[in-house]
C-alpha positions in Angstrom: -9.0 25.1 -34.5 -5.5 25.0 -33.0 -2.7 23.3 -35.0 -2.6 19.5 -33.8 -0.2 18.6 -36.5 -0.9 15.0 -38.1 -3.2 12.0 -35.9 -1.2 9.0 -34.7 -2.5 5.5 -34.7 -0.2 2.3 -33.9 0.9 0.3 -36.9 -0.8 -2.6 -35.1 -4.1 -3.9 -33.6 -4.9 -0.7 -31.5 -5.2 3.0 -31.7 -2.9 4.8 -29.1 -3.2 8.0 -30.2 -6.4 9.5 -31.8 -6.9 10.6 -35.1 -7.9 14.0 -35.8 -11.8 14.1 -36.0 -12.0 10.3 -34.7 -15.4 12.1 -33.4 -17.7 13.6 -35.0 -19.7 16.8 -33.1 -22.7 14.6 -34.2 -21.7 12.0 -32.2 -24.4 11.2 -29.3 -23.8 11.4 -25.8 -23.4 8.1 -25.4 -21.2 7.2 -28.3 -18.6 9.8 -27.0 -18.5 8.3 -23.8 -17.5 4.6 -25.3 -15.3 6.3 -27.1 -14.1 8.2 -24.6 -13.5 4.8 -21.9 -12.0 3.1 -24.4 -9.0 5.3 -25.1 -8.2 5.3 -21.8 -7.6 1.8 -22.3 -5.7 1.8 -25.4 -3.3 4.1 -24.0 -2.6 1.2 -21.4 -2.1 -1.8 -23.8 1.5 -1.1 -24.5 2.4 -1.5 -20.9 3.5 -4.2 -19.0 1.8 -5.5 -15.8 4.5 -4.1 -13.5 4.2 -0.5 -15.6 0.5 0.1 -14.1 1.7 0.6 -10.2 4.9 2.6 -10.1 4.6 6.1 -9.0 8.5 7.7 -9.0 7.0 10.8 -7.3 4.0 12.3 -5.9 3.2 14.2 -8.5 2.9 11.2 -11.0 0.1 8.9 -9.9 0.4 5.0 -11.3 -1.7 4.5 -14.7 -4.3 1.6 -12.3 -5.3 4.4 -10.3 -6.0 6.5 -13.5 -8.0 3.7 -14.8 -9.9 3.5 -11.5 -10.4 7.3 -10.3 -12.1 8.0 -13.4 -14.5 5.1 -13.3 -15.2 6.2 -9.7 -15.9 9.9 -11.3 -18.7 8.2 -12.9 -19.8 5.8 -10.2 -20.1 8.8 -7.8 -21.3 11.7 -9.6 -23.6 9.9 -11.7 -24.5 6.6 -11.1 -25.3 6.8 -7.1 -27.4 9.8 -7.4 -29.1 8.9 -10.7 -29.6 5.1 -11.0 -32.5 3.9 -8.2 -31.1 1.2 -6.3 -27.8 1.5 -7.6 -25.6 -0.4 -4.8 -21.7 0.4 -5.3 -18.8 -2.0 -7.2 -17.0 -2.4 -3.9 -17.2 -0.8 -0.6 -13.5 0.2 -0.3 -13.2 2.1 -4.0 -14.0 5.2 -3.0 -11.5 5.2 -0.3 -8.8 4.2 -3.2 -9.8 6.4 -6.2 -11.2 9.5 -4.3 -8.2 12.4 -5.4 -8.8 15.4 -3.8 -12.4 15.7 -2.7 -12.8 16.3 0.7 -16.7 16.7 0.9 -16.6 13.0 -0.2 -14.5 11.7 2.4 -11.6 9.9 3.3 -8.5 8.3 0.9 -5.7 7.0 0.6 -3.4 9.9 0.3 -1.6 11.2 -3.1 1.9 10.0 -2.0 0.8 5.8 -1.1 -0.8 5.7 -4.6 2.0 3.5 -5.6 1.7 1.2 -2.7 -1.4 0.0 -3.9 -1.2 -3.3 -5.5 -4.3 -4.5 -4.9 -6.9 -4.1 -6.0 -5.2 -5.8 -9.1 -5.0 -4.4 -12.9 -7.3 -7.0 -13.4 -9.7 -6.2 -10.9 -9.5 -2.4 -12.1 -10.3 -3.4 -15.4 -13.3 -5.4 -14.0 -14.5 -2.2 -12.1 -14.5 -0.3 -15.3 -16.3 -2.9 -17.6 -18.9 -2.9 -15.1 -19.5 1.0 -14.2 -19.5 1.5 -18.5 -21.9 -1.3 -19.0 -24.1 0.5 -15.9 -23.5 3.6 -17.8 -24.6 2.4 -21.1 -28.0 1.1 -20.1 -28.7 4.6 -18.4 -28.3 6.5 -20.7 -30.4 4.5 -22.7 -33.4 5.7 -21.0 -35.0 9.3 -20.2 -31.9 11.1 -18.6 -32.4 14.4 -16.9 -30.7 17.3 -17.9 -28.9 17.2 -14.9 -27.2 13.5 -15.7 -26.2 14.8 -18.8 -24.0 17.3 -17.7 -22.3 15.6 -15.5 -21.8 12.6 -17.9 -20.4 15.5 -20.2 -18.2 16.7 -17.2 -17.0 12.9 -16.6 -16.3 12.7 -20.2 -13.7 15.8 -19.7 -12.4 14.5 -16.8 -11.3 11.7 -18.2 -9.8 13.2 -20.9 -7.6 15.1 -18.8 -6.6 12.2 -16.9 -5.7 10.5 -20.8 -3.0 13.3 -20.9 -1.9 12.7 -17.7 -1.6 9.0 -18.3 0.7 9.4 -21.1 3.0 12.0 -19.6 2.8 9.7 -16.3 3.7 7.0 -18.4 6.4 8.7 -19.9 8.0 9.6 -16.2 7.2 6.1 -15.3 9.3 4.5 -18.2 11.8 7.8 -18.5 13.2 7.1 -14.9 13.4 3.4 -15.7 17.2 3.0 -15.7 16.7 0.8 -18.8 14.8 3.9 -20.4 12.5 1.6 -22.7 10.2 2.5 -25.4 6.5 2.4 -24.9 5.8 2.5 -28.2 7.3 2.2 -31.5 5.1 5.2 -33.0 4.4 8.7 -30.9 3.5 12.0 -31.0 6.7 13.4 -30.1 7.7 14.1 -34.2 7.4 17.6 -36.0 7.6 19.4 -39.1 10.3 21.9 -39.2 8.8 25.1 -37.8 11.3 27.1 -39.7 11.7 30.7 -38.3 9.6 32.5 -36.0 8.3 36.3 -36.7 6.7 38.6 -34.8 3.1 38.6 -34.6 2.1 42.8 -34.2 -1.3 43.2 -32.0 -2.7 46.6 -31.3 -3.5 47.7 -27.6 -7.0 48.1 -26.7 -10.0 46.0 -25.2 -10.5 42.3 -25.4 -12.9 40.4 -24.2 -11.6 37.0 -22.4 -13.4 33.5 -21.3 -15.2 31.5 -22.7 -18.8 32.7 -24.6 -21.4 30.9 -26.5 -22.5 27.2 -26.3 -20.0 24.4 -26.0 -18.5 22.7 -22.9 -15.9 24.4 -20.7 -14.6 24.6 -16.8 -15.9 27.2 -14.5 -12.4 28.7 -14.5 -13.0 29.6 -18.2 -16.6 31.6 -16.8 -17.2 35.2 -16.4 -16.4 36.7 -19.8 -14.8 40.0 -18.9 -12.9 42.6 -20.6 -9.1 43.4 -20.3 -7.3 46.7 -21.6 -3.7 45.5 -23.0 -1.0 47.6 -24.5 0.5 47.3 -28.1 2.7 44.2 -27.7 4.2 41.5 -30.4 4.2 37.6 -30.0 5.8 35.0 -32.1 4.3 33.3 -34.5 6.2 30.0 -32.7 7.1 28.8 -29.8 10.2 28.7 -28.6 12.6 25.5 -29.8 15.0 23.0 -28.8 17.9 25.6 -30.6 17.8 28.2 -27.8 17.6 26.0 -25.3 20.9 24.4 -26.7 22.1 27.8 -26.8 21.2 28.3 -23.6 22.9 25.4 -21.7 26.0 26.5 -24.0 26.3 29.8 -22.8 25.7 28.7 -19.2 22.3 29.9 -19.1 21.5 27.6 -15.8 24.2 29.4 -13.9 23.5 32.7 -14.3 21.7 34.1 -11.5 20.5 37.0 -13.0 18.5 35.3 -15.4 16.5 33.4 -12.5 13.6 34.5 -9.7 15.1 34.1 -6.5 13.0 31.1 -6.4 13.5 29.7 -9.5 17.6 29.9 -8.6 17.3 28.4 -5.7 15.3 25.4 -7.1 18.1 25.3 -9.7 21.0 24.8 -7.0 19.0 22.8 -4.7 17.6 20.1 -7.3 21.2 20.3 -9.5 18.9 21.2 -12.7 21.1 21.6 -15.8 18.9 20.8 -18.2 15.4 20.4 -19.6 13.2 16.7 -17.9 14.6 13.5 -20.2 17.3 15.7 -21.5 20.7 13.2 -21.2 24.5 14.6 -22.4 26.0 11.1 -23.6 29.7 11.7 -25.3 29.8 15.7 -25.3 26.0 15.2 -27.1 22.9 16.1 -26.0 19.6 12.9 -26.2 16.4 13.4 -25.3 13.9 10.6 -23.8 10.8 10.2 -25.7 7.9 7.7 -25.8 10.2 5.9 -28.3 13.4 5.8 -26.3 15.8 8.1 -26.3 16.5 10.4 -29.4 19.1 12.9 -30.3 17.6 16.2 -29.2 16.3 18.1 -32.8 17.2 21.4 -32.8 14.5 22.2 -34.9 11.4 20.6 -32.6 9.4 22.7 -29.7 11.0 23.1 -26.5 9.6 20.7 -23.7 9.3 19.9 -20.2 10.6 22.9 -18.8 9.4 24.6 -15.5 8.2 28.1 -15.3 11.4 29.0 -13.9 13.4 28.1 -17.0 10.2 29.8 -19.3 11.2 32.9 -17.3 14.9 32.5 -17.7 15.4 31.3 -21.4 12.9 34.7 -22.3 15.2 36.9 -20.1 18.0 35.4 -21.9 16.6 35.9 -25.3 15.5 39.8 -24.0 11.7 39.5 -24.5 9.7 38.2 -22.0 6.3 35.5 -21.5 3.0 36.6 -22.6 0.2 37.3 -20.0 -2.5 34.7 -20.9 -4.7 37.6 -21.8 -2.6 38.5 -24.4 -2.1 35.1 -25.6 -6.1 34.5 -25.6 -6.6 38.0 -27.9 -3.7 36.8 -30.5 -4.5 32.9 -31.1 -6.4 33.5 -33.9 -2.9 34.5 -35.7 -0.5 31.9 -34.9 -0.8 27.9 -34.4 -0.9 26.3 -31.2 -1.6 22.7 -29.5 2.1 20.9 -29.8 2.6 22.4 -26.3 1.3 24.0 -23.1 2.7 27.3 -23.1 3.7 29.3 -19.8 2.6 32.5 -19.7 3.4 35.0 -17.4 -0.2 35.3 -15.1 -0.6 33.9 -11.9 -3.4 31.7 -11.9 -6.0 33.9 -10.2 -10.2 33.6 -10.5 -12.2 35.8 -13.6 -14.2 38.8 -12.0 -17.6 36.6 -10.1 -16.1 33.9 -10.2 -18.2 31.5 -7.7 -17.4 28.0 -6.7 -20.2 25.6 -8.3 -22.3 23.6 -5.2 -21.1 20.4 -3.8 -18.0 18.7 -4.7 -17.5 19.6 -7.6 -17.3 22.9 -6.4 -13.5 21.7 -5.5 -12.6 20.7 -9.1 -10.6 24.1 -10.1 -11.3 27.0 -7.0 -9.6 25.3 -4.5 -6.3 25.5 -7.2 -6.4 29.2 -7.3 -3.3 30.1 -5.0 0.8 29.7 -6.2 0.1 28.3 -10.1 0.7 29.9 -13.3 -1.0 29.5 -16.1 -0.2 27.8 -19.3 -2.5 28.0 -22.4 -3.3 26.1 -25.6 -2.7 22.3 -25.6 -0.1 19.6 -25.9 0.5 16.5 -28.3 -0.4 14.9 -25.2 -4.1 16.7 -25.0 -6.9 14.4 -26.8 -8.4 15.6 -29.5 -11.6 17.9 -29.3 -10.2 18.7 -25.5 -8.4 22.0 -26.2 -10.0 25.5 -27.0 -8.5 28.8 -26.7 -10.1 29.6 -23.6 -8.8 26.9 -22.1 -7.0 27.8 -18.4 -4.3 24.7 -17.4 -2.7 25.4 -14.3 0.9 23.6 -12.4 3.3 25.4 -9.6 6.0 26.8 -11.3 8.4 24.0 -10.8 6.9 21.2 -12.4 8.0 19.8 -15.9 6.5 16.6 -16.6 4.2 17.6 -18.8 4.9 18.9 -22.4 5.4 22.7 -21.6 7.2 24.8 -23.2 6.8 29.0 -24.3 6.1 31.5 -26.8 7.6 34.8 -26.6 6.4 38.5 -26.4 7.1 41.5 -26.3 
C-alpha cells in the first residue's frame, strides 16, 4: 500500500479528511456509496455560503457544481436506465452538471460554471438527498451486474471529484485576498523525510497496467510489457529545499534549464515561484488549507507545473522518471503525499479501445498534450490510489499537489 502518512479528522463535529481504513474491503456496495456521498459533503461544511460559487479560473470549477455533477453521474448512468419509471429531479440539471459528455448533450460551458447561482446550495443539497435516497432503495433490490459496475464507477468518480474539491477549495480560498483558513486541521503536515538515496533497478522486462481483480479505469487496461534500461530513482521525492535553492540561484531565469515552452510560459505568466508560494520580508510563506505557513524546507515539493519538474531535475543533473519506470520500482520506495510528474506523454496502452457510449469519453478523449503523473496526493481519498494508477494534466497546470521524484 502506498505511504498515506497519518488520517486526519477535525477536532470537531465532522470528519474532513478520512481516516486510514475508514472502510473496510468488506464493506457492501451500498455502504461504500453512503460513505462515499457523505464525504463529499463533509469536505463542504467548513465553507461559507459565498465559498460554494466562485470559480477564479476555468480550470477550477465552484464546489456547488461538484456537489451537483456527481449526483447527476448517478442520476444518468444509473438511475434513468435502471429504475422503471424513474422521471428526472429537474429538467434543466443535466444542462448544468453535464462536464464534458458530448453524446449526452448540451451544457453550460466549463468557463460560466461560476455564473451559476442558481440553482441554490440549498437546492443542490436537495438534489443530492434525493438522488442517494433513490439510490439506496435500488440497491436494495436484485441489481444487475450491469448497475453494479456502474454504481462502482460513480463511486470513483466521485472520489476524484473529493480531490478536486479540496484543491478547488484551496485555489478558491488561496486567491482570496484575505487568504483565510478553511480549516484549523489539514493534510498539508509531514514527518521529516530525512535524506533521499538512490533506489538501484536492473534493466530488463516489466510488465505494466493493471492485472487481477479490483476496480481500475480503462486507461490502466491492456497489461503489456516494457524493456527499460538500468536506471536509479530516489527513495523521495523531491523537497521544498531545492526548490529554495532553486529560486536562490535564479533557477526561473535560466533558460537553459526550460523547454522552449515551458520558458515561454515562465515570461509570459511572470512565474517566480511555486502556486501559494508568497516572499513577505526577504522570506519565503506558503498558503495552505490553514493559512499561510512559513515554507518547511524539509516537506515535499508542491504545486509545480511540468515545466518546473523538468527544470528543477535539469538543475539538480538527473532527470523525471518515465512512468514505466516508476510503476516497476514502487514496490521500493513510498509514495501518496504527492502526484508525481514523470517524464511520458500521456499516450493509450497497446489495444487500448474506447468503452461504448458515454462513458467511452471519460479518459480516451484526454489522450493528446498531457503528461502523466503517478501515485497519489494528500488530497486523493483513501482506498482511491494504486500503483497502476494513470492521472493526467497539460504541463502547465499546478493546482493540484504535484511535485517529482528523481531518476537517473
Amino acid at each position: 500500500m502506498p505511504d498515506r502518512g497519518p488520517g486526519w479528522t477535525t477536532a470537531g463535529k465532522f470528519p474532513i479528511f478520512q481516516e486510514k481504513h475508514e472502510m473496510p474491503v468488506t464493506a457492501t456496495l451500498a455502504d461504500r456509496l453512503l460513505s462515499t456521498r457523505s464525504h463529499s459533503e463533509a469536505l463542504c461544511q467548513p465553507l461559507q455560503t459565498e465559498d460554494y460559487v466562485v470559480q477564479p479560473i476555468e480550470d477550477v470549477s465552484p464546489p456547488k457544481w461538484h456537489l451537483g455533477h456527481t449526483t447527476w453521474f448517478f442520476e444518468e448512468f444509473v438511475l434513468k436506465p435502471f429504475v422503471p419509471g424513474y422521471s428526472v429531479f429537474h429538467e434543466d440539471y443535466a444542462f448544468v452538471f453535464n462536464s464534458y459528455y458530448e453524446s449526452l448533450g448540451e451544457r453550460v460551458i466549463r468557463a460560466n460554471r461560476g455564473n451559476l447561482s442558481r440553482p441554490s446550495v440549498q437546492g443542490v443539497y436537495k438534489y443530492r438527498r434525493h438522488v442517494t435516497e433513490k439510490l439506496m432503495e435500488f440497491l436494495e433490490g436484485e441489481v444487475p451486474a450491469e448497475a453494479c459496475d456502474l454504481v462502482e464507477v460513480g463511486i470513483h468518480h466521485e472520489q476524484q471529484h473529493q480531490e478536486l474539491l479540496l484543491t478547488d477549495i484551496k485555489y478558491i480560498l488561496g486567491n482570496n485576498p484575505l487568504l483565510p483558513a478553511y480549516s484549523d486541521c489539514g493534510p498539508e503536515e509531514f514527518p521529516k523525510l530525512g535524506a533521499a538515496e538512490w533506489i538501484t533497478v536492473p534493466g530488463g522486462h516489466y510488465d505494466i497496467g493493471h492485472r487481477g481483480e479490483g476496480f481500475c479505469f480503462d486507461n490502466e487496461l491492456g497489461r503489456h510489457q516494457v524493456l527499460l534500461g538500468d536506471f536509479e530513482i530516489a527513495s523521495l521525492p523531491v523537497t521544498n529545499r531545492d526548490m529554495l535553492d532553486f529560486i536562490a540561484d535564479g533557477g526561473y531565469r535560466r533558460f537553459d534549464l526550460w523547454h522552449a515552452e515551458g520558458w515561454d510560459w515562465v515570461n509570459r505568466e511572470g512565474i517566480r515561484a511555486p502556486l501559494y508560494w508568497h516572499e513577505r520580508d526577504g522570506q519565503w510563506q506558503y498558503y495552505t488549507l490553514k493559512g499561510l505557513q512559513p515554507v518547511d524546507p524539509e516537506a515535499p515539493l508542491a504545486h509545480i507545473s511540468f515545466y518546473e519538474a523538468y527544470a528543477l531535475a535539469e538543475w539538480k543533473g538527473f532527470r523525471l522518471p518515465t512512468e514505466f519506470e516508476w510503476e516497476a520500482a514502487q514496490e521500493a520506495f513510498g509514495w501518496g503525499n504527492r502526484w508525481e510528474w514523470t517524464g511520458s506523454a500521456y499516450l493509450p496502452y497497446p489495444g487500448y479501445r474506447k468503452a461504448p457510449g458515454a462513458l467511452g469519453e471519460y479518459n480516451g478523449k484526454f489522450m493528446v498534450s498531457q503528461h502523466v503523473l503517478r501515485g497519489a496526493s494528500v488530497a486523493t481519498p483513501h482506498g482511491h490510489s494504486r500503483p497502476t494508477y494513470r492521472n493526467f494534466f497539460h504541463p502547465h497546470l499546478r493546482w493540484q499537489y504535484t511535485g517529482l521524484r528523481l531518476a537517473r
